[in-house]
Structures are given as structure tokens and as C-alpha cells.
Backbone as XML, in Angstrom:
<?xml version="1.0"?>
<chain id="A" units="angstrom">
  <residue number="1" name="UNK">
    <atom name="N" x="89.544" y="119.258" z="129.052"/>
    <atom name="CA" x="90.862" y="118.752" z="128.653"/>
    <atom name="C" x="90.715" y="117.362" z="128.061"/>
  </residue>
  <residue number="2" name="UNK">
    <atom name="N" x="91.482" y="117.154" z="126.757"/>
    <atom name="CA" x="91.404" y="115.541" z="126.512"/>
    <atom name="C" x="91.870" y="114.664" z="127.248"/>
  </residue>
  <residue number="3" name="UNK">
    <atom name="N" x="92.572" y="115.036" z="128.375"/>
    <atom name="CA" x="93.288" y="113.553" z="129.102"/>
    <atom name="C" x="92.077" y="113.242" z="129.729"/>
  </residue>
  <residue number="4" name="UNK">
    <atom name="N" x="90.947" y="114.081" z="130.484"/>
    <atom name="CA" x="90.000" y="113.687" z="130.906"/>
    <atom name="C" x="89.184" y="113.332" z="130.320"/>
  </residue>
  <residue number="5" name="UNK">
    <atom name="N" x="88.865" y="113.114" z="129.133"/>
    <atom name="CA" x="87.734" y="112.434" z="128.557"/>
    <atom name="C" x="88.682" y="111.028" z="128.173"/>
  </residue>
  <residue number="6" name="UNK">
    <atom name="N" x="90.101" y="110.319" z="128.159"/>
    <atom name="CA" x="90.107" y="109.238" z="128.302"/>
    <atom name="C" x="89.820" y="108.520" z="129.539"/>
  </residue>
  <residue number="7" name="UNK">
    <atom name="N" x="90.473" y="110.059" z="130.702"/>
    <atom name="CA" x="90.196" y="109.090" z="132.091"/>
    <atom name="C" x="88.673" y="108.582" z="132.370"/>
  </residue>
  <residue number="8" name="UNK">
    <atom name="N" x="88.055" y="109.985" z="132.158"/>
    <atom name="CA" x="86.343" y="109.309" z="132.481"/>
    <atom name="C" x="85.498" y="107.788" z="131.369"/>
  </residue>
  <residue number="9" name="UNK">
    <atom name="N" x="86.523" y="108.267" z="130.838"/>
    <atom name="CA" x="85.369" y="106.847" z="129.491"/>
    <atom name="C" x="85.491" y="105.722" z="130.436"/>
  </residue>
  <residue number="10" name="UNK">
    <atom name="N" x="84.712" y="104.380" z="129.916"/>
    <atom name="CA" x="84.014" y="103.842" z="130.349"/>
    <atom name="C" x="85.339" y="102.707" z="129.762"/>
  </residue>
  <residue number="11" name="UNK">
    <atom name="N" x="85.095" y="102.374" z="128.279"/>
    <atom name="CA" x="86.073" y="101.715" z="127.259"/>
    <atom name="C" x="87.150" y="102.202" z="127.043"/>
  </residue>
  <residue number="12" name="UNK">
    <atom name="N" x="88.154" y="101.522" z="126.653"/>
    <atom name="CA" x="88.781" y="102.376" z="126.289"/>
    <atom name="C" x="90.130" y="101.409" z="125.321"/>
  </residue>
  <residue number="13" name="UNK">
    <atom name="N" x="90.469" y="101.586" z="124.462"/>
    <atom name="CA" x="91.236" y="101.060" z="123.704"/>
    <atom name="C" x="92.711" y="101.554" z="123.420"/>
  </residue>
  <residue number="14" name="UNK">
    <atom name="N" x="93.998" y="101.417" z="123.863"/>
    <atom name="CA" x="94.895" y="101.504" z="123.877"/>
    <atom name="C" x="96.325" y="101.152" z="122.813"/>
  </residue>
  <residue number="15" name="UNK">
    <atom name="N" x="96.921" y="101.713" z="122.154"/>
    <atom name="CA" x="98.214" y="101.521" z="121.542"/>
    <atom name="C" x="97.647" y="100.983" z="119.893"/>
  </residue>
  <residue number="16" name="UNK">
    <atom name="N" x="98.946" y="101.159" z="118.908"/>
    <atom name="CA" x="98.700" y="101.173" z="117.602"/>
    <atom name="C" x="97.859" y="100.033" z="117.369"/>
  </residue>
  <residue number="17" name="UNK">
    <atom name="N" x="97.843" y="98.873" z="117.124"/>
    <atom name="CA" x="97.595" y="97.830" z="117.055"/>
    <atom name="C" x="95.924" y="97.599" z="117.564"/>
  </residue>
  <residue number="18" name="UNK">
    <atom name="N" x="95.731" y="97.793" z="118.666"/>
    <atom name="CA" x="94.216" y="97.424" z="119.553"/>
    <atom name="C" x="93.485" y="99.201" z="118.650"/>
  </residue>
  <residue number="19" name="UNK">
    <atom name="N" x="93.978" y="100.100" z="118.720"/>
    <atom name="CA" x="93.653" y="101.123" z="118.221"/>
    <atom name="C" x="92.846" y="101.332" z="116.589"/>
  </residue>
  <residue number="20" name="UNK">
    <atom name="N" x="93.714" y="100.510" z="115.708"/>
    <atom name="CA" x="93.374" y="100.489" z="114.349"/>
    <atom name="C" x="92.461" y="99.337" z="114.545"/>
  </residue>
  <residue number="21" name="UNK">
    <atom name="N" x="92.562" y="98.105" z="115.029"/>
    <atom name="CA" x="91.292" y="97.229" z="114.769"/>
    <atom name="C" x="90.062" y="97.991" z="115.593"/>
  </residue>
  <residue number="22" name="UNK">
    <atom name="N" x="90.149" y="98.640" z="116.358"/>
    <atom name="CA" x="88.770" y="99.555" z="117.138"/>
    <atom name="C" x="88.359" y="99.814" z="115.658"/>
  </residue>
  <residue number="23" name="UNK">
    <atom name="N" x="89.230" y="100.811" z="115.507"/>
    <atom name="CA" x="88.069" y="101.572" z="113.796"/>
    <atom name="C" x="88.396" y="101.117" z="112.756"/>
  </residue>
  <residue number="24" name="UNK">
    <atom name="N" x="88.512" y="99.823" z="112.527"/>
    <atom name="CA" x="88.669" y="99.374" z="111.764"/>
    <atom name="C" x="86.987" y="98.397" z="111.801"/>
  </residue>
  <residue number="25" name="UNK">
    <atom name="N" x="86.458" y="98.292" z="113.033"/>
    <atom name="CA" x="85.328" y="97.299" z="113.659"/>
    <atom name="C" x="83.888" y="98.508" z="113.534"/>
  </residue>
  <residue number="26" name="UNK">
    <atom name="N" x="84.647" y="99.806" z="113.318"/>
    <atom name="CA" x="83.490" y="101.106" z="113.714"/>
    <atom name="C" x="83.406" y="101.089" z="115.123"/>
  </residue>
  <residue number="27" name="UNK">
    <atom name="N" x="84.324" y="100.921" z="116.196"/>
    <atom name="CA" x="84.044" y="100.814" z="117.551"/>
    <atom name="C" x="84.351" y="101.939" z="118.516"/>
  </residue>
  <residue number="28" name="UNK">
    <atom name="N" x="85.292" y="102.871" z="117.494"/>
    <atom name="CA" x="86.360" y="103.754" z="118.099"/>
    <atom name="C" x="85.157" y="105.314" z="117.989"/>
  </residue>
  <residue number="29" name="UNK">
    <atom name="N" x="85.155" y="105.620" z="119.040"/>
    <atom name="CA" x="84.121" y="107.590" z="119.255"/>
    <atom name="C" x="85.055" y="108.388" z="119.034"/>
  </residue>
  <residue number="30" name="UNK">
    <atom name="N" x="86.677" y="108.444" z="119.690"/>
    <atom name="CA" x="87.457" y="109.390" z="119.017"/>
    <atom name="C" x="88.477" y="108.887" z="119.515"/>
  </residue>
  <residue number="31" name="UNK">
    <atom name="N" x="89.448" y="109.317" z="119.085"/>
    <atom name="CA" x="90.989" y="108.644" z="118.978"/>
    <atom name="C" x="92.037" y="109.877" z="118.988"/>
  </residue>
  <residue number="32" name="UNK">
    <atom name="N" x="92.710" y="109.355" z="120.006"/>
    <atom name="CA" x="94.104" y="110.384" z="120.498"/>
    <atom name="C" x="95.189" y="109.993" z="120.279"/>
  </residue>
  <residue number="33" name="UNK">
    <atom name="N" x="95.866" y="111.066" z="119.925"/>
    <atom name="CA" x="97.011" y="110.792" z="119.219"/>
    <atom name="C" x="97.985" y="111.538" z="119.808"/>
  </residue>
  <residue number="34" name="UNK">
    <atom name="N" x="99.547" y="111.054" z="120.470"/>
    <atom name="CA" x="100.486" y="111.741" z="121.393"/>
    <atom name="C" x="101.029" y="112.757" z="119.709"/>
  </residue>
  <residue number="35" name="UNK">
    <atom name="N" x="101.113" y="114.171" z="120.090"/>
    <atom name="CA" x="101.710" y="114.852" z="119.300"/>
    <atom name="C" x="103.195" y="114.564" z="119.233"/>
  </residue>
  <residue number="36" name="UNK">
    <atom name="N" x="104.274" y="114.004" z="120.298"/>
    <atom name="CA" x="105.366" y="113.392" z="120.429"/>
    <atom name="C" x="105.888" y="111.982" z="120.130"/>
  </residue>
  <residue number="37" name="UNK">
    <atom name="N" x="104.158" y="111.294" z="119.804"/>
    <atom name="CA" x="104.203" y="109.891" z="119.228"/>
    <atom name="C" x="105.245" y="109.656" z="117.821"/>
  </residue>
  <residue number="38" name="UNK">
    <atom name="N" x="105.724" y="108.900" z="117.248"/>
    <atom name="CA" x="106.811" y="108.437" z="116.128"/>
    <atom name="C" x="105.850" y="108.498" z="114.979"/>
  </residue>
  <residue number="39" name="UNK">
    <atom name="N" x="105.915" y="109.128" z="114.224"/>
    <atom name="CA" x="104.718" y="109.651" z="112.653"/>
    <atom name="C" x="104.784" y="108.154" z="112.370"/>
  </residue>
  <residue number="40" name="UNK">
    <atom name="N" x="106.023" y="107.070" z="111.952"/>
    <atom name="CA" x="105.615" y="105.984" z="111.335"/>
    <atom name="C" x="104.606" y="105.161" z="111.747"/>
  </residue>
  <residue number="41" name="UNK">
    <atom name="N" x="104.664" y="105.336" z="113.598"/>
    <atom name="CA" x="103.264" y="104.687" z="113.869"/>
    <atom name="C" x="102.158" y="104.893" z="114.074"/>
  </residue>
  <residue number="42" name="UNK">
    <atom name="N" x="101.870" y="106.471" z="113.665"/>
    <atom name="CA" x="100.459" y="106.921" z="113.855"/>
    <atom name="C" x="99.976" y="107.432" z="112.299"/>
  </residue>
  <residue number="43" name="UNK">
    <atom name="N" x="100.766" y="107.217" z="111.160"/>
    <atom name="CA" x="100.242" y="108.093" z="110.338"/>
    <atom name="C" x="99.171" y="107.069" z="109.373"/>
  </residue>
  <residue number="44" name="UNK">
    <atom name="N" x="99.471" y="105.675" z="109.244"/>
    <atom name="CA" x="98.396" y="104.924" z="109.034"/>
    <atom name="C" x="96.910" y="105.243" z="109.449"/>
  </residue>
  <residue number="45" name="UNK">
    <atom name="N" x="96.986" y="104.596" z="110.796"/>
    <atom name="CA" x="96.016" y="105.089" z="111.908"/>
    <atom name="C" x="95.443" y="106.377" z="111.840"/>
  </residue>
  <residue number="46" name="UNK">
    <atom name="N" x="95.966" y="107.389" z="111.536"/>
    <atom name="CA" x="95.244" y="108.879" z="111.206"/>
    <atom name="C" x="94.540" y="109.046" z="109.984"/>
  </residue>
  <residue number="47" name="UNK">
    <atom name="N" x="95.152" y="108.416" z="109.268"/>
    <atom name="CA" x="94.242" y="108.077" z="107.466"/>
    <atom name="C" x="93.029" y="107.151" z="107.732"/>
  </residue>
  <residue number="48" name="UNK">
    <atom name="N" x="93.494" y="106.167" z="108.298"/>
    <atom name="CA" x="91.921" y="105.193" z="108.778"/>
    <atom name="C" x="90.836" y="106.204" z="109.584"/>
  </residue>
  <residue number="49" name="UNK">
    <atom name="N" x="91.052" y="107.180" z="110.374"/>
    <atom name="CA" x="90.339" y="107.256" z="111.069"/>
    <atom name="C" x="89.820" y="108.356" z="109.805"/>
  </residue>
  <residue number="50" name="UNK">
    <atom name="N" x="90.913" y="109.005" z="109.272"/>
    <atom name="CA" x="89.986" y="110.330" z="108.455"/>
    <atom name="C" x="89.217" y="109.633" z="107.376"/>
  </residue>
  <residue number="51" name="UNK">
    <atom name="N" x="89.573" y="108.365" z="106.923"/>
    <atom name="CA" x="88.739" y="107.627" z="106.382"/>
    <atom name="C" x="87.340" y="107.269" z="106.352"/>
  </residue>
  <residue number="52" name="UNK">
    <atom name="N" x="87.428" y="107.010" z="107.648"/>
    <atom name="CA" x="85.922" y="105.930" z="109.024"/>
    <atom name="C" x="85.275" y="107.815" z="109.400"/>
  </residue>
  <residue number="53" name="UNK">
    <atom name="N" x="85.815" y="108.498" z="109.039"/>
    <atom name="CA" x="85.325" y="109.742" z="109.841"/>
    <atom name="C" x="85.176" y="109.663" z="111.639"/>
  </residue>
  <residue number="54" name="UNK">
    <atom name="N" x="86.490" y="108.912" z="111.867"/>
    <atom name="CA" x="85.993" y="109.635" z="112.939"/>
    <atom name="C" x="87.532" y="110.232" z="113.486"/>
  </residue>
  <residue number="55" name="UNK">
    <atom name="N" x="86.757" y="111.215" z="114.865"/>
    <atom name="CA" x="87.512" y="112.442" z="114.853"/>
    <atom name="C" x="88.714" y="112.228" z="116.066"/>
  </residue>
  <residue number="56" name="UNK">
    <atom name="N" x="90.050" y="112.695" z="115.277"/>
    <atom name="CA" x="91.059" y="113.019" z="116.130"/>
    <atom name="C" x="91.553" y="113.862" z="117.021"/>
  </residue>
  <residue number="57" name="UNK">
    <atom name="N" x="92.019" y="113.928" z="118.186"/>
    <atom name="CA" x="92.051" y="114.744" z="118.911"/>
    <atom name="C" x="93.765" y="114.398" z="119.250"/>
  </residue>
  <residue number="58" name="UNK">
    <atom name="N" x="94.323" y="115.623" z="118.794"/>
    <atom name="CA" x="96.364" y="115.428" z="119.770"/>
    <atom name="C" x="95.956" y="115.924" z="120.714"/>
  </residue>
  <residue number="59" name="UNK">
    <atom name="N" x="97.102" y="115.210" z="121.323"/>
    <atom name="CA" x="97.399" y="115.494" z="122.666"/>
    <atom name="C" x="98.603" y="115.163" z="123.046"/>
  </residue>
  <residue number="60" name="UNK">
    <atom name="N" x="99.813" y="116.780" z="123.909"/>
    <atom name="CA" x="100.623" y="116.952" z="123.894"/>
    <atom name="C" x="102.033" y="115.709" z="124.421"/>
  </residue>
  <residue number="61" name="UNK">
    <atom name="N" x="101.691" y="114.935" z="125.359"/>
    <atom name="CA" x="102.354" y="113.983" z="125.760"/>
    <atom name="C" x="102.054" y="112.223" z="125.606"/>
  </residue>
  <residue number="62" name="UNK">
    <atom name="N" x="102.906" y="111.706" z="125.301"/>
    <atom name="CA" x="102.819" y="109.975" z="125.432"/>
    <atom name="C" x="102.433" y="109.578" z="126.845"/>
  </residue>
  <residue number="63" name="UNK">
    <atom name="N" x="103.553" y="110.066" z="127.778"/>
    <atom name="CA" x="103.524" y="109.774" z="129.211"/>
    <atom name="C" x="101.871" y="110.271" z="129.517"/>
  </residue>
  <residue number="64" name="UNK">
    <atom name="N" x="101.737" y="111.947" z="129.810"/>
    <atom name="CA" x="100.530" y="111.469" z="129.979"/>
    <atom name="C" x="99.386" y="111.012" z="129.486"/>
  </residue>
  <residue number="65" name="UNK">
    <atom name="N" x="98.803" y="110.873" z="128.111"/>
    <atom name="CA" x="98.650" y="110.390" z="127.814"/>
    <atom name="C" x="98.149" y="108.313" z="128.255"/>
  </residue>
  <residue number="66" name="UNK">
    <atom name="N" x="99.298" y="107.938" z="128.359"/>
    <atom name="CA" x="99.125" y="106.398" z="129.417"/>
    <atom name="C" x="98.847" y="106.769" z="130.512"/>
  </residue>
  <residue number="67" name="UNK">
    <atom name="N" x="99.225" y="107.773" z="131.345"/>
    <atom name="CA" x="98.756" y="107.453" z="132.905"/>
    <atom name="C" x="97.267" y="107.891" z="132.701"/>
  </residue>
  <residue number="68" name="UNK">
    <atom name="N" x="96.627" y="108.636" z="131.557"/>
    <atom name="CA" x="95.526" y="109.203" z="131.440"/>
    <atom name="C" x="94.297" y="107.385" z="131.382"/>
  </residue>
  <residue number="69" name="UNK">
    <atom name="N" x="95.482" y="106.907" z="130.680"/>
    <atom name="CA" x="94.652" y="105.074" z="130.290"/>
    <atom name="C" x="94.901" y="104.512" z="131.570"/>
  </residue>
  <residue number="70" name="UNK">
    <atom name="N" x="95.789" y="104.611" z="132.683"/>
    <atom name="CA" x="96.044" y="103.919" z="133.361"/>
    <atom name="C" x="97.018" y="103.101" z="133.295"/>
  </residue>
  <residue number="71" name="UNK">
    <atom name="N" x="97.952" y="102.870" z="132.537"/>
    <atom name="CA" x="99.045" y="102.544" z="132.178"/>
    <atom name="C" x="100.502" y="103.374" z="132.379"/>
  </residue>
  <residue number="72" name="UNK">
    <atom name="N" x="101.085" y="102.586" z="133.183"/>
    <atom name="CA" x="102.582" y="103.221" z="133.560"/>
    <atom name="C" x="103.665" y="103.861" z="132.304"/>
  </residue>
  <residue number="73" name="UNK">
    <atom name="N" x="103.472" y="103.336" z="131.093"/>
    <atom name="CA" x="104.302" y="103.452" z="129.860"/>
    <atom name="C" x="103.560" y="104.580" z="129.131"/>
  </residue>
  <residue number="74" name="UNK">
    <atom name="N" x="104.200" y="105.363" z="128.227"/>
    <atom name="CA" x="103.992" y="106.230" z="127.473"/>
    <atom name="C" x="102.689" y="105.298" z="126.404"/>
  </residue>
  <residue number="75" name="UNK">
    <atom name="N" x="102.015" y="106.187" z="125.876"/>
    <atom name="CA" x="100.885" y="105.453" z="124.866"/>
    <atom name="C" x="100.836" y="106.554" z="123.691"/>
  </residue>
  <residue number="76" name="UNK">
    <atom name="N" x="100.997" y="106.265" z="122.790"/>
    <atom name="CA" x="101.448" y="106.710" z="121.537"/>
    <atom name="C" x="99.592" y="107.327" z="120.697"/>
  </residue>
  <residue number="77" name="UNK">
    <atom name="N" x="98.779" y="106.208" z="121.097"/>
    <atom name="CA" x="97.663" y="106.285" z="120.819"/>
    <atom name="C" x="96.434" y="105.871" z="121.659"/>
  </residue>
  <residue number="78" name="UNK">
    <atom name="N" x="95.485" y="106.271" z="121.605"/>
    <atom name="CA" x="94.249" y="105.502" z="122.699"/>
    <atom name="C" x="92.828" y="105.851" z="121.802"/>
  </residue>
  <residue number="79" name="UNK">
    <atom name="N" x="92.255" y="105.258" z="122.546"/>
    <atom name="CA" x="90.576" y="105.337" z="121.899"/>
    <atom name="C" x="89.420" y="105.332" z="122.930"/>
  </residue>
  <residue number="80" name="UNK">
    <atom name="N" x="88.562" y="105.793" z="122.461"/>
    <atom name="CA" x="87.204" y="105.808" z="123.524"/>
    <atom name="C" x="86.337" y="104.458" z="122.425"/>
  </residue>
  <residue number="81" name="UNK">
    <atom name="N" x="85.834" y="103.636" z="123.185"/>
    <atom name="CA" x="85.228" y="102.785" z="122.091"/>
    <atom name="C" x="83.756" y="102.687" z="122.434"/>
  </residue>
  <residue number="82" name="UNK">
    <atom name="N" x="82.771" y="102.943" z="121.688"/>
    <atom name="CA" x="81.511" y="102.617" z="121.760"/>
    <atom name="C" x="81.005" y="101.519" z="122.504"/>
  </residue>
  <residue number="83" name="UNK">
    <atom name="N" x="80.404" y="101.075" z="123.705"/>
    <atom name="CA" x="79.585" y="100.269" z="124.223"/>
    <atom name="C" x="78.818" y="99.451" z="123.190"/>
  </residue>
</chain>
């Protein structure tokens, strides 16, 4: 399941903003995207990454999604980031 490969990562990079400078740095391994997230703020971010090649994975909820980061609030986006 993808919520578990944010819970187990090690790094991990969270929400639009910390998200696009990850792969924007080449830092980001793969990047999740809430299928319920708002298109205006992920559809940038989905072009960068198909850009940088690297690979997206949806995933059905915001909520879980954040509790998957550890965060109480819905998360629109997250990242696994390279060590």
C-alpha cells in the first residue's frame, strides 16, 4: 500500500511548497499525490515531477495521507526524499 511506504521512509517531505523544492533539488524518490487534493495545487508539481522523471503515485485520501506523514491535517502532497 502507498500510505506505507510514506510511513516507513526514513525522509520525508511534506505539502506543495517543501514538495516542489524536493524535486526541484533532485531529492524527491517518489511523490504522492491526494487524488481529492485541489488540481490548482498539484498540477504544477505533477509536470515538474513528469519533467525530473520522477514517479507519481495517487493516493485516495488527504486525511490519510497526513496521518500517513504524521501530521494531524489533511496533506495534499508528500515525498520520500533521498538521503
Amino acid at each position: 500500500m502507498s500510505y506505507d511506504k510514506v510511513k516507513q521512509a526514513k525522509n520525508i517531505s511534506v505539502g506543495t511548497k517543501k514538495v516542489t523544492k524536493t524535486v526541484e533539488q533532485d531529492r524527491a524518490v517518489e511523490v504522492f499525490v491526494s487524488k481529492d487534493a485541489d488540481p490548482r495545487l498539484t498540477i504544477k508539481l505533477v509536470a515538474l515531477c513528469n519533467q525530473k522523471g520522477v514517479p507519481i503515485t495517487y493516493v485516495d485520501s488527504m486525511k490519510m495521507l497526513g496521518k500517513a506523514c504524521g501530521i494531524e491535517v489533511g496533506a495534499a502532497v508528500a515525498a520520500v526524499v533521498n538521503e
